[in-house]
C-alpha positions, 0 to 999 in steps of 0.5 A: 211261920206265916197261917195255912195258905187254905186259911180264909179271913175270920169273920170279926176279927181286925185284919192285923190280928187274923192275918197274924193269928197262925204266926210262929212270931208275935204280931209285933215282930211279924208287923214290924218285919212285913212293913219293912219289905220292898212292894215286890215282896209284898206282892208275892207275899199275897199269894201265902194266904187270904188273911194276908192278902187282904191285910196287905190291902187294908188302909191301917196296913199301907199306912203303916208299911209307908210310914216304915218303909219311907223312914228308911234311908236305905228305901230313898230314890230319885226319879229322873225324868226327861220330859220330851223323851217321856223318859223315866229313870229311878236311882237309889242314893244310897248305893254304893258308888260302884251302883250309882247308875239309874234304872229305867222305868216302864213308862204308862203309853200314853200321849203328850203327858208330864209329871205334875208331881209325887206323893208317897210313892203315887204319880199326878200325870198330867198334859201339860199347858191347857190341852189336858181332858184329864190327869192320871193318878199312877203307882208305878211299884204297883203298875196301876193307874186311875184317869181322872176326867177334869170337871164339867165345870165351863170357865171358858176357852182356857189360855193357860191351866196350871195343875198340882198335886198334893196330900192331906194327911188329916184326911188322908187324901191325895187331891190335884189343883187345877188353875184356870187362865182364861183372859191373857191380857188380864191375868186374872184367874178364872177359876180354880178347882180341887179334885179329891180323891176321898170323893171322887169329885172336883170343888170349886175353890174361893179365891182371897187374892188373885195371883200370876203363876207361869208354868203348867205345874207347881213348882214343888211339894213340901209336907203335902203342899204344892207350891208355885213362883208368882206374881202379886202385882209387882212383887214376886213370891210363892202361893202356896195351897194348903191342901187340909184347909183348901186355901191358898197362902203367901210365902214371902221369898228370901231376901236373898233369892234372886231368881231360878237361875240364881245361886238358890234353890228351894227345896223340900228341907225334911218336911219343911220349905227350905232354901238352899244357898251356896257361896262360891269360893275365890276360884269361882269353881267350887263351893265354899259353904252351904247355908240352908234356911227354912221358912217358919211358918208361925212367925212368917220368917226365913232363919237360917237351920245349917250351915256345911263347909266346902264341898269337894269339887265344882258344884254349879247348883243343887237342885234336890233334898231327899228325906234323909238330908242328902242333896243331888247336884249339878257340876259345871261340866253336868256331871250330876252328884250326891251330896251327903252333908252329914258326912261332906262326902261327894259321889257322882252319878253314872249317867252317861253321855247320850242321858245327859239332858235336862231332867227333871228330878222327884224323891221317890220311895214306893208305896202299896198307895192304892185307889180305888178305881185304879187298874192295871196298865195296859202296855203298847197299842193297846194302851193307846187305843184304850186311851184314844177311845177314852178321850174320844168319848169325853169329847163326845160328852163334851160336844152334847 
C-alpha cells in the first residue's frame, strides 16, 4: 500500500527510500511496477502522497521510468504528422490489427510551426526555413511546453537555417542545432550554434569543413544524433553532429544509395544508423528480400546486419524503424503498413481516405521529461494571443 496521503517528505532521506517507506512491498518490487505505468497513471498517482509526488519529478525517478517504459515493446508508437494541417496522430504498433487506427493529438495553437525532431518522448518545434524567433521544447503526454528564443547572436539577414535536435545521455542534456546560410551564391555556413538545455544557453560552434544541407531540418535522429543529406563539393553524404563532443562528423553514404526517391531508406536500426535495402521480385510489385546494413562507426563502414525474405503484398517503400525492429511502409496503392520482421507478419494501418497525405512519421514513446521552465499549454485564442504578444516582444528587442 502506498504511505498516508498527510505524509510529508523526510528530511534527509533520498527520494526513493521515503516515498517507499510506508509501502506494504519492497521498493524494489514497488519501483519496478511505478516505472512501468503509462504517464497518465503517474499523474494521477501525484495526488497519493507528497513523497510520491515529489519522487515522481525527481531526475533518478524519470530516468528510470524512461529507461523501463521505453524497453517496453507493448509502449511503441508512431507519430503521424501532416505538416500543412498541422496535424498530429499517434498509433501504437503493437495493437492488434482490429486496433490499428491513429488517435489524434491535441496539437499546442501556435502559428506556422513543424516538427523538427524527438527525443524520449519530448518534441523540437520549430518554424521552418528562416522565419523562426525561436523553437518550442513540448511534451505532449505532459501537455507542457518551453520557448526557447534564438540567440542575439547577429549572422546577418539569414537566407536559409536548417535546425535540429538531439540528446546527449552523458550529460543528460537535450540541445537544438541551428545552421545558418546567409550568402546563397557561396553556400558557405555563416554560423552554427547549439542550444543547451543544462544551460539555458546557446554556443557558437567551430566549424572543421564547410558543408551544403537543403532542407530547414535534420534528416534523422540515431542514438541522440540528428543527421542531415549534404554536399561536400562534389560529393553527397551525411553530416552528422555529435551531440556529446559538440562536433560535426562525415558519414559516408552506401555505395548503394541512389537518392531519397530510391530503393534505400536510412533509419534509426535499434540504436544505430541503418540502411534499409529492398529487392524487388520478378513481378516488379512485391519485395523479394530486405537487406538491413549498419554503419560501423569504428572502422567507418557500411556491413550488412540482416537479411528478411519476402514480404507479403506490395511494398513500394519502407520509410520508419521503431525500437523494437518493426518497420512501417508504404504499399503501391498508399496504403501504409507494419512489417514485423521477427515473425514476416504484414498489418495495414487504418487510415482513411480523407488521412491519406503525405506524413511525416517519428517513433514516439512517453515520457515524464521535464524541463524546467516549461509550463502548461494554453489552448485557442489564448494561446495566440500569449504567442503573439511573446513574439511581438522579441522583435522589440530586436529593434532596440
Amino acid at each position: 500500500m502506498p504511505p498516508k496521503r498527510n505524509a510529508s517528505p523526510r528530511k534527509g532521506k533520498p527520494p526513493i527510500v521515503d516515498a517507499m517507506a510506508d509501502c506494504f512491498f519492497p521498493e524494489e518490487i514497488m519501483l519496478c511496477i511505478l516505472t512501468r505505468l503509462p504517464v497518465k497513471s503517474i499523474l494521477r498517482l501525484k495526488s497519493v502522497c507528497k513523497p510520491w509526488r515529489h519522487l515522481f519529478s525527481t531526475p533518478e525517478f524519470i530516468k528510470m521510468h524512461q529507461g523501463q517504459f521505453s524497453s517496453d515493446p507493448q509502449n511503441q508508437s508512431v507519430v503521424f504528422y501532416e505538416a500543412k494541417a498541422g496535424a498530429m496522430y499517434l498509433l501504437n504498433i503493437v495493437e492488434s490489427n482490429e486496433n490499428k487506427e491513429p488517435t489524434s493529438i491535441a496539437y499546442p495553437e501556435s502559428f506556422n510551426m513543424d516538427i523538427v525532431g524527438c527525443c524520449n518522448g519530448l518534441f523540437c518545434v520549430g518554424c521552418p526555413g528562416s522565419l523562426g524567433l525561436g523553437v518550442d521544447l513540448w511534451n505532449p503526454a505532459l501537455k507542457l511546453y518551453k520557448f526557447i528564443r534564438l540567440s542575439s547572436v547577429d549572422f546577418g539577414v539569414p537566407v536559409m537555417t536548417s535546425l535540429g535536435f538531439g540528446y546527449d545521455a552523458e550529460g543528460d542534456d537535450y540541445k537544438v542545432v541551428r545552421i545558418v546560410y546567409v550568402n546563397k551564391n557561396e553556400n558557405v555556413i555563416s554560423g552554427v550554434e547549439v542550444y543547451s538545455v543544462n544551460s539555458d544557453s546557446w554556443t557558437k560552434v567551430h566549424l572543421d569543413f564547410q558543408f551544403i544541407v537543403f532542407g530547414n531540418k535534420s534528416d534523422l535522429i540515431v542514438n541522440g544524433n540528428p543527421y542531415w543529406f549534404a554536399v561536400i563539393g562534389e560529393d553527397e553524404v551525411l553530416v552528422c553532429f555529435d551531440v556529446t563532443k559538440s562536433v560535426f562528423k562525415i558519414v559516408p553514404l552506401p555505395v548503394f544509395y541512389m537518392g531519397e526517391d530510391g530503393p534505400v531508406k536510412l533509419v534509426d536500426w535499434k540504436g544505430n544508423l541503418g540502411a534499409l535495402l529492398c529487392t524487388v521480385g520478378c513481378d516488379q510489385m512485391s519485395v523479394s528480400s530486405l537487406d538491413v546494413w549498419v554503419f560501423d562507426d569504428g572502422e567507418r563502414i557500411w556491413r550488412k546486419n540482416q537479411t528478411f525474405g519476402s514480404i507479403q503484398g506490395s511494398v513500394d517503400m519502407f520509410t520508419l524503424c521503431v525500437k523494437n525492429g518493426n518497420l512501417l511502409g508504404e504499399r503501391l496503392d498508399g496504403k501504409r503498413i507494419v512489417f514485423d520482421p521477427a515473425n514476416g507478419c504484414v498489418e495495414e494501418i487504418a487510415i482513411d481516405e480523407g488521412r491519406k497525405r503525405p506524413f511525416e512519421l517519428y517513433g514516439y514513446t512517453e515520457s515524464l521529461t521535464h524541463i524546467k521552465g516549461m509550463s502548461k499549454e494554453v489552448k485557442g485564442r489564448n494561446r495566440n494571443r500569449n504567442r503573439k504578444r511573446k513574439i511581438i516582444g522579441l522583435l522589440m528587442s530586436y529593434m532596440h
